[in-house]
PDB file of N, H, CA, C and O in Angstrom:
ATOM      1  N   UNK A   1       5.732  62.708  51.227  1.00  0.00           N
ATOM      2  CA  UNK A   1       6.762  61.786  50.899  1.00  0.00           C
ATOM      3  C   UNK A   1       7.720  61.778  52.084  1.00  0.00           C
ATOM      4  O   UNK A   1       8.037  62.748  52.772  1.00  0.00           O
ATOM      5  N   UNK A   2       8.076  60.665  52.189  1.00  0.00           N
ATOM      6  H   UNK A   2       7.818  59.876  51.631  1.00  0.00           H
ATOM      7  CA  UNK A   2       8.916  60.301  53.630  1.00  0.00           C
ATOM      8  C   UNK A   2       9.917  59.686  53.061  1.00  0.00           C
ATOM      9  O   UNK A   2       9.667  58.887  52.159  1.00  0.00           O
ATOM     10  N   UNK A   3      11.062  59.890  53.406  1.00  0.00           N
ATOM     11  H   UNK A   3      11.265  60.539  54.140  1.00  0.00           H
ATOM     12  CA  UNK A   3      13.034  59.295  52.810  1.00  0.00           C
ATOM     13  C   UNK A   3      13.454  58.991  54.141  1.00  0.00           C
ATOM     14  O   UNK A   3      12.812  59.196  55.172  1.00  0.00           O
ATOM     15  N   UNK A   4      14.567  58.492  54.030  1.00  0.00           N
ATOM     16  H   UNK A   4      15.088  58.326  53.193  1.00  0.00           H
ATOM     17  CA  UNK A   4      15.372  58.361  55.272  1.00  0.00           C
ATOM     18  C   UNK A   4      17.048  58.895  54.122  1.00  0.00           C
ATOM     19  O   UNK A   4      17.506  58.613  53.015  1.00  0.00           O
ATOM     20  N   UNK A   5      17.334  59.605  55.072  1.00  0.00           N
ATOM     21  H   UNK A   5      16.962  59.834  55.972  1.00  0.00           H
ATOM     22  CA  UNK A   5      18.792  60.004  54.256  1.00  0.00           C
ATOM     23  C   UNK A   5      20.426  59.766  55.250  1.00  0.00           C
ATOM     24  O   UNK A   5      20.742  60.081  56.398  1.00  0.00           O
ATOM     25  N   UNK A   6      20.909  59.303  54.506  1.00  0.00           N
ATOM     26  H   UNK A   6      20.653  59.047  53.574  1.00  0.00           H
ATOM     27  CA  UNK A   6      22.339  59.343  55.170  1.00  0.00           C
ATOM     28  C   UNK A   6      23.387  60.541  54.790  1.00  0.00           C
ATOM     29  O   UNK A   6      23.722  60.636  53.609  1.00  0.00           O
ATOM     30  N   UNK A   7      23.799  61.258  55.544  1.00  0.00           N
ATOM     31  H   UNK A   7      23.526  61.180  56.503  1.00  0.00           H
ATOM     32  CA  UNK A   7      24.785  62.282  54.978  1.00  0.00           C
ATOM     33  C   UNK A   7      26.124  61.735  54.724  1.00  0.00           C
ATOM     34  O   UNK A   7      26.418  60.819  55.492  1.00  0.00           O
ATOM     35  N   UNK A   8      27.146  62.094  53.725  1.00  0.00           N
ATOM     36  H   UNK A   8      26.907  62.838  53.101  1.00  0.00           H
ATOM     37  CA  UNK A   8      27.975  61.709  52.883  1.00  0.00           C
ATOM     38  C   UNK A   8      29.326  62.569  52.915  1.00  0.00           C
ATOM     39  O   UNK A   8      29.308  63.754  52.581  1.00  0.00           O
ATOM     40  N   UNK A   9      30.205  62.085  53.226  1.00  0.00           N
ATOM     41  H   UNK A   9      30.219  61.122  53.496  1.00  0.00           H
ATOM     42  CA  UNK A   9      31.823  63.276  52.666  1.00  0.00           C
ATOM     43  C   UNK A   9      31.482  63.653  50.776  1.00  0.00           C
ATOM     44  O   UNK A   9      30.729  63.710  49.804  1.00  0.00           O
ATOM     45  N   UNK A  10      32.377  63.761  51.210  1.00  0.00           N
ATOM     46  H   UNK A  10      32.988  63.715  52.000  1.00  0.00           H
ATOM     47  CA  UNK A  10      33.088  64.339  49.551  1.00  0.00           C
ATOM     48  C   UNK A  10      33.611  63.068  48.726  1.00  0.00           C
ATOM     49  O   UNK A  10      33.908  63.072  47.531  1.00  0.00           O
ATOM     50  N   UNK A  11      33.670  61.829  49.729  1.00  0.00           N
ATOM     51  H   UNK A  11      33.429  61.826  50.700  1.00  0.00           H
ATOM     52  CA  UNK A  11      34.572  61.157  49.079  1.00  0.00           C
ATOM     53  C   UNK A  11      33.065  59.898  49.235  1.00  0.00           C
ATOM     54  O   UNK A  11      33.577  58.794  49.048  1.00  0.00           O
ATOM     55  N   UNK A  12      31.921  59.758  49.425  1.00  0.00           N
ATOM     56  H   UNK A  12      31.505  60.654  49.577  1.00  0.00           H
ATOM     57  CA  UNK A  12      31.046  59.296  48.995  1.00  0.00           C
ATOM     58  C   UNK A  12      30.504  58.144  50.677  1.00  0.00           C
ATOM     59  O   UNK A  12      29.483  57.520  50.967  1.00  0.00           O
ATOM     60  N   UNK A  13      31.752  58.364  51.332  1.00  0.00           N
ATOM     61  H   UNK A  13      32.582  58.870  51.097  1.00  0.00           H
ATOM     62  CA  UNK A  13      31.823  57.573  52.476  1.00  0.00           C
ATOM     63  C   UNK A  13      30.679  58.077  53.780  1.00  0.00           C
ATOM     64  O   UNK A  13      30.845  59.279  53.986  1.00  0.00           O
ATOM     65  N   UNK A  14      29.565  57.471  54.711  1.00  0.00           N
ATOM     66  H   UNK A  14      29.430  56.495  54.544  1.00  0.00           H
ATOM     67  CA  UNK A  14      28.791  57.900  55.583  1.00  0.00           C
ATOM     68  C   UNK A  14      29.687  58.889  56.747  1.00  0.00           C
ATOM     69  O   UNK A  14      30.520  58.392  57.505  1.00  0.00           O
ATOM     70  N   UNK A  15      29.444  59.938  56.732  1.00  0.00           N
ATOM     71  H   UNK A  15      28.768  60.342  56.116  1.00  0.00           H
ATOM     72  CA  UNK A  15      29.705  61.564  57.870  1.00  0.00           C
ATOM     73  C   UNK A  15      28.974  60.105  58.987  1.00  0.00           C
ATOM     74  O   UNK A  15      27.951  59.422  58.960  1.00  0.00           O
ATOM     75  N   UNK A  16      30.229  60.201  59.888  1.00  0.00           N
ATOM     76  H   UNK A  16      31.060  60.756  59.910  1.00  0.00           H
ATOM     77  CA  UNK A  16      30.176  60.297  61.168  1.00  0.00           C
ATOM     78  C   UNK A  16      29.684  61.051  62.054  1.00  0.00           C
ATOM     79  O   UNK A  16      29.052  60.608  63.013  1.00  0.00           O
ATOM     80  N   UNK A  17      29.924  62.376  61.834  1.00  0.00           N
ATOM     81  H   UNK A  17      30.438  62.735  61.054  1.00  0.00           H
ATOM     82  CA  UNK A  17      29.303  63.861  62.287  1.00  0.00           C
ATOM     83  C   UNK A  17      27.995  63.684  62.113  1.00  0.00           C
ATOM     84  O   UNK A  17      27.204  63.613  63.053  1.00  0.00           O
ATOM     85  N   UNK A  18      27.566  63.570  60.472  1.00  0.00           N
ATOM     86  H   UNK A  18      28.209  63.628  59.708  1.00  0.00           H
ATOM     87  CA  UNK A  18      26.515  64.112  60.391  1.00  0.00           C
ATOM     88  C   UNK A  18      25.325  62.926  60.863  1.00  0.00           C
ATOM     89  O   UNK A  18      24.285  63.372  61.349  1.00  0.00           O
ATOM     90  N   UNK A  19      25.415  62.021  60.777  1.00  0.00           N
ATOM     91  H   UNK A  19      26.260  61.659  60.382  1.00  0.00           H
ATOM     92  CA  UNK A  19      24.273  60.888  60.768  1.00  0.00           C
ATOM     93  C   UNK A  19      23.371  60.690  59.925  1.00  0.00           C
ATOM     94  O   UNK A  19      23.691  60.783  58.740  1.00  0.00           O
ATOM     95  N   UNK A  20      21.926  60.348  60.291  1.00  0.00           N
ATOM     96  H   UNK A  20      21.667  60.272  61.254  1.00  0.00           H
ATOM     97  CA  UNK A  20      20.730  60.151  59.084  1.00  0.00           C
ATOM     98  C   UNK A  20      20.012  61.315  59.600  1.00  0.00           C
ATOM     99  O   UNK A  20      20.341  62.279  60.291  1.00  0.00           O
ATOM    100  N   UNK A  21      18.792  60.874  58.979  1.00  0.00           N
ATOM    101  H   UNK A  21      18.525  60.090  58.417  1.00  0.00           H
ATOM    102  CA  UNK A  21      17.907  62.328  58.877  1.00  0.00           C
ATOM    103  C   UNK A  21      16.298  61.246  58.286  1.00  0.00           C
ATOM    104  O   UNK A  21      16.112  60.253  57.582  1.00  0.00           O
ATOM    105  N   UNK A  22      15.833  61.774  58.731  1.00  0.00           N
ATOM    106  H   UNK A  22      15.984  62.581  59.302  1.00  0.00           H
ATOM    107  CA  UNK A  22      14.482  61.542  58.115  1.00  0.00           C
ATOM    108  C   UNK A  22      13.174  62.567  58.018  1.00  0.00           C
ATOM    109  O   UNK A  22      12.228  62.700  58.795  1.00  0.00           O
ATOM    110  N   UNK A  23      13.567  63.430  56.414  1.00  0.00           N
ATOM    111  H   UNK A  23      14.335  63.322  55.783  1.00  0.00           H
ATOM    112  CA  UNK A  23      13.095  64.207  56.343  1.00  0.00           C
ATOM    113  C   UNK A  23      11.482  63.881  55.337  1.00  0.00           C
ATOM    114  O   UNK A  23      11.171  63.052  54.482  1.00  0.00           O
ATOM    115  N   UNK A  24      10.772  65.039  56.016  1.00  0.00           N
ATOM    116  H   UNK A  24      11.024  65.713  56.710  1.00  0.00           H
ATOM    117  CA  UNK A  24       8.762  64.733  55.084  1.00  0.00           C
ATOM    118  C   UNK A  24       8.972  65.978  54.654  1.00  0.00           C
ATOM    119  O   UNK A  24       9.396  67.004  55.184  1.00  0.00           O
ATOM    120  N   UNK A  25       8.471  65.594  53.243  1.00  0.00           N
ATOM    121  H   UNK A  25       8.127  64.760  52.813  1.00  0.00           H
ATOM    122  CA  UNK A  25       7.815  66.202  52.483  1.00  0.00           C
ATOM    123  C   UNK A  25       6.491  66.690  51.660  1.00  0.00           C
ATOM    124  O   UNK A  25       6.034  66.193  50.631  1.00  0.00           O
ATOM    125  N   UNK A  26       6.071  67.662  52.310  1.00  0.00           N
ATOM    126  H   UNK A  26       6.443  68.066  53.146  1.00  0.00           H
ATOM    127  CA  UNK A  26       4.627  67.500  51.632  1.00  0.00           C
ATOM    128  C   UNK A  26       4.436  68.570  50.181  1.00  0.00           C
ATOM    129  O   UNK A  26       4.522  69.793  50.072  1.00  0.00           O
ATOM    130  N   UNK A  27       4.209  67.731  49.410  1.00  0.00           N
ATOM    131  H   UNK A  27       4.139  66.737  49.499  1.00  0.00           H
ATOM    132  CA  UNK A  27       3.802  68.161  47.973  1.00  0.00           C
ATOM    133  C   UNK A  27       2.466  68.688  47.533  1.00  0.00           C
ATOM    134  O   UNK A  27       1.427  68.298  48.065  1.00  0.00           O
ATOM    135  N   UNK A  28       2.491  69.641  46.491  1.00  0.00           N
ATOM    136  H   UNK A  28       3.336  69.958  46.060  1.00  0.00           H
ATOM    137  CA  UNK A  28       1.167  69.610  46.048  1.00  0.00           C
ATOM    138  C   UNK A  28       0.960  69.723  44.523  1.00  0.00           C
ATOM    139  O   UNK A  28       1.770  70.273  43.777  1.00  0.00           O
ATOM    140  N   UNK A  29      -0.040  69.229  44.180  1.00  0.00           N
ATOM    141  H   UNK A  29      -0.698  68.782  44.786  1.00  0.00           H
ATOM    142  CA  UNK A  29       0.079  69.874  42.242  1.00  0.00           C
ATOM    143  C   UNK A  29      -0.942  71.080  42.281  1.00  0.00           C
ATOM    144  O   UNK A  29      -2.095  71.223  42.688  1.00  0.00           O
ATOM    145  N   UNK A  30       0.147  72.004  41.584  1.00  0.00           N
ATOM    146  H   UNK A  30       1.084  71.889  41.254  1.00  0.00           H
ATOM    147  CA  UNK A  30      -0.668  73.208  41.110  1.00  0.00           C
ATOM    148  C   UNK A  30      -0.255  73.291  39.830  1.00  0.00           C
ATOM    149  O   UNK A  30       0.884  73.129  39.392  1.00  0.00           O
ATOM    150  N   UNK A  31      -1.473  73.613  39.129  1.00  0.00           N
ATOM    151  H   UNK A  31      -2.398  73.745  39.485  1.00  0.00           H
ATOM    152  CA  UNK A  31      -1.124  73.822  37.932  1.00  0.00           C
ATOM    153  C   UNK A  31      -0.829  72.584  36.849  1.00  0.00           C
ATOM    154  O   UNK A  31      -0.769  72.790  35.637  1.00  0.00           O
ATOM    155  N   UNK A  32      -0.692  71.549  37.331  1.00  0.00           N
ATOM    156  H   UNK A  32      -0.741  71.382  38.316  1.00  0.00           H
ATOM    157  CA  UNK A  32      -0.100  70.404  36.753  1.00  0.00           C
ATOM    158  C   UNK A  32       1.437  70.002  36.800  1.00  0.00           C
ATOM    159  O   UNK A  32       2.154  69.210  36.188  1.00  0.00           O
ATOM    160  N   UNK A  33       1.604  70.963  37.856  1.00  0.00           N
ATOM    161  H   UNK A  33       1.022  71.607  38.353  1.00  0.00           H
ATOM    162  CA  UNK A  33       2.783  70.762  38.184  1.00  0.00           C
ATOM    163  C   UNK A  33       3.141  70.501  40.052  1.00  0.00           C
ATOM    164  O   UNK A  33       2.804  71.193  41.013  1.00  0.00           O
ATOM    165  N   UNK A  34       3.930  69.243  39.990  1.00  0.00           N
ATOM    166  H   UNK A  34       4.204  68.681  39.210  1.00  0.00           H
ATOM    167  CA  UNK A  34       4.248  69.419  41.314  1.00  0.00           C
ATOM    168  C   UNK A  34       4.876  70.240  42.148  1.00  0.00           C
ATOM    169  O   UNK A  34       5.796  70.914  41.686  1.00  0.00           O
ATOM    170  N   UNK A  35       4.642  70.323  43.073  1.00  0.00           N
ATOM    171  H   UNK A  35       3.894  69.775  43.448  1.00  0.00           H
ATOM    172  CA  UNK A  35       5.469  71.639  44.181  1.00  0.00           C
ATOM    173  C   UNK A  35       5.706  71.308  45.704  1.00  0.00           C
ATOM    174  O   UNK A  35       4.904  70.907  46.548  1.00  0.00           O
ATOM    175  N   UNK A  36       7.166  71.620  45.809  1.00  0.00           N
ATOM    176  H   UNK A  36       7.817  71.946  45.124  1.00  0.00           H
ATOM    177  CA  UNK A  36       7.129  71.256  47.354  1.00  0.00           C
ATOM    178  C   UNK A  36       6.178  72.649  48.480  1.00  0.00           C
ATOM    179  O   UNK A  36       6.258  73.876  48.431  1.00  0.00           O
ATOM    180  N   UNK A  37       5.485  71.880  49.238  1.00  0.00           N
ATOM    181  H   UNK A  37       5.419  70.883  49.277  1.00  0.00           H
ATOM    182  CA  UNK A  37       4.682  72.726  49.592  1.00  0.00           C
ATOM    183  C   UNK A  37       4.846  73.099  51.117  1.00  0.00           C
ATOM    184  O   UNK A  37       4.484  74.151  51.643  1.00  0.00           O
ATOM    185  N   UNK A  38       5.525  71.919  51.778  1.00  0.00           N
ATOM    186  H   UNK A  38       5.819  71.064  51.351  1.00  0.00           H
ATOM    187  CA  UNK A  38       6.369  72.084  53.243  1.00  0.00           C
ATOM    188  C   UNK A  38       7.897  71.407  53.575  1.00  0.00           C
ATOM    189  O   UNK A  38       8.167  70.473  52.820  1.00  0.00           O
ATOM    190  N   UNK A  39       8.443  71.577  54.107  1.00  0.00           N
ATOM    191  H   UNK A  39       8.224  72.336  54.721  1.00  0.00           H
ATOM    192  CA  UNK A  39       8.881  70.588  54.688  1.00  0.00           C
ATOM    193  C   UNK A  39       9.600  70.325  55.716  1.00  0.00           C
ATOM    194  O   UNK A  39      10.012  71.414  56.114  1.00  0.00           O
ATOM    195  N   UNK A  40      10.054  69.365  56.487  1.00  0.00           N
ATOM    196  H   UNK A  40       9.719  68.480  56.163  1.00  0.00           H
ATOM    197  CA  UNK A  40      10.766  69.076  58.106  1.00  0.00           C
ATOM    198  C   UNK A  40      11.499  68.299  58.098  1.00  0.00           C
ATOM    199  O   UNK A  40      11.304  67.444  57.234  1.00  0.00           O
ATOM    200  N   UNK A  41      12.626  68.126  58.918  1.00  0.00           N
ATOM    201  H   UNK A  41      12.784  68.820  59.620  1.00  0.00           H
ATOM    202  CA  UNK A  41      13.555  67.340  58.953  1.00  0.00           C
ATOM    203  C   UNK A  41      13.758  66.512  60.330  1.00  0.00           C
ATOM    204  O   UNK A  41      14.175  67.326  61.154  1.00  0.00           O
ATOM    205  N   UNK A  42      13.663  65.508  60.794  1.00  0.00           N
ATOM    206  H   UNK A  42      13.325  64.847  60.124  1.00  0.00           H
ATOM    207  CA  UNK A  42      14.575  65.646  62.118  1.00  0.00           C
ATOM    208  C   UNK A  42      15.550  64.331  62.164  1.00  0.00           C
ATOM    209  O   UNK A  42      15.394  63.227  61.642  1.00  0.00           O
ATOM    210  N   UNK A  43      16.616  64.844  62.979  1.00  0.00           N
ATOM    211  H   UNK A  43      16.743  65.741  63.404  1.00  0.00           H
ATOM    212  CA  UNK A  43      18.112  64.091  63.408  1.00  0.00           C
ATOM    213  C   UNK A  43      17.158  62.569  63.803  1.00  0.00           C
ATOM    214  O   UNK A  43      16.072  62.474  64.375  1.00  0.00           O
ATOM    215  N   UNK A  44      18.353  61.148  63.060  1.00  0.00           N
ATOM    216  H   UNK A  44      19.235  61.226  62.595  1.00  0.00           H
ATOM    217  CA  UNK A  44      17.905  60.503  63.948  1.00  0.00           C
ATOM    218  C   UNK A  44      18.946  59.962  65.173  1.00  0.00           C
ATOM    219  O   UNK A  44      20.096  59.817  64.758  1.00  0.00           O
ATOM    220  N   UNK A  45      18.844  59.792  65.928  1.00  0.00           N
ATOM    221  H   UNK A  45      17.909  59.911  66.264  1.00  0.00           H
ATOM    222  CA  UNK A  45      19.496  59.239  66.754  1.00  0.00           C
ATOM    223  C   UNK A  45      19.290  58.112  67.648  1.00  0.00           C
ATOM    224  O   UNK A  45      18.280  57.681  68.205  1.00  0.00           O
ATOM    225  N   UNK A  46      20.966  57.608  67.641  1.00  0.00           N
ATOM    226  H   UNK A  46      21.786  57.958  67.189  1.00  0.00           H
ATOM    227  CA  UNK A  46      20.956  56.541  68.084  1.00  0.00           C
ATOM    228  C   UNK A  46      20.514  56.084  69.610  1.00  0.00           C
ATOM    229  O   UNK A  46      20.668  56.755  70.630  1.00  0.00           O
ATOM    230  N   UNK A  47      20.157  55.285  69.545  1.00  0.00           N
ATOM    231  H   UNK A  47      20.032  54.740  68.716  1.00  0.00           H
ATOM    232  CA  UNK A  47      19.683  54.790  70.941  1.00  0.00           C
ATOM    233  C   UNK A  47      20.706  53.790  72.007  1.00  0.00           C
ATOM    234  O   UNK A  47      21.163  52.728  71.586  1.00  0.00           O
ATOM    235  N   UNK A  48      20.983  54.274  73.390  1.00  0.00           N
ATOM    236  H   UNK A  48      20.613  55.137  73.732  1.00  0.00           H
ATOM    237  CA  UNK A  48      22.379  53.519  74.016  1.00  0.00           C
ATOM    238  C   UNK A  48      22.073  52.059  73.928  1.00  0.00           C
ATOM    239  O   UNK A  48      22.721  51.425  74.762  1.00  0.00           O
ATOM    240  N   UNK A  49      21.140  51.181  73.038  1.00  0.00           N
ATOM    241  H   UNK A  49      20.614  51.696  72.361  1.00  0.00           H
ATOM    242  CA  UNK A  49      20.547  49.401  73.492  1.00  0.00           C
ATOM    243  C   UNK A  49      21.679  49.218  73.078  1.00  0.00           C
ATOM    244  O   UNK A  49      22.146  48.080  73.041  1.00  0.00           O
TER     245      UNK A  49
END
């Protein structure tokens, strides 16, 4: 599973600081149950265009 995330204050407004993120997730079912089974994150950043 692939997201794109924006980080957030306290007050619900987009972190300047923090930026996005586009973190994978890889799942698995064991058991009949799902499970996170890895996962990675990386910064995205902006590009000077």
């Amino acid at each position: 599973m692939r997201v794109r995330q924006v980080y957030t204050s306290t007050n619900g407004q987009p972190s300047e600081d923090e930026g996005e993120g586009t973190p994978l997730f890889v799942m698995s079912k064991e058991e009949g149950q799902w499970r996170l089974a890895a996962c990675q994150s990386t910064g995205v950043i902006e590009s000077g265009e």
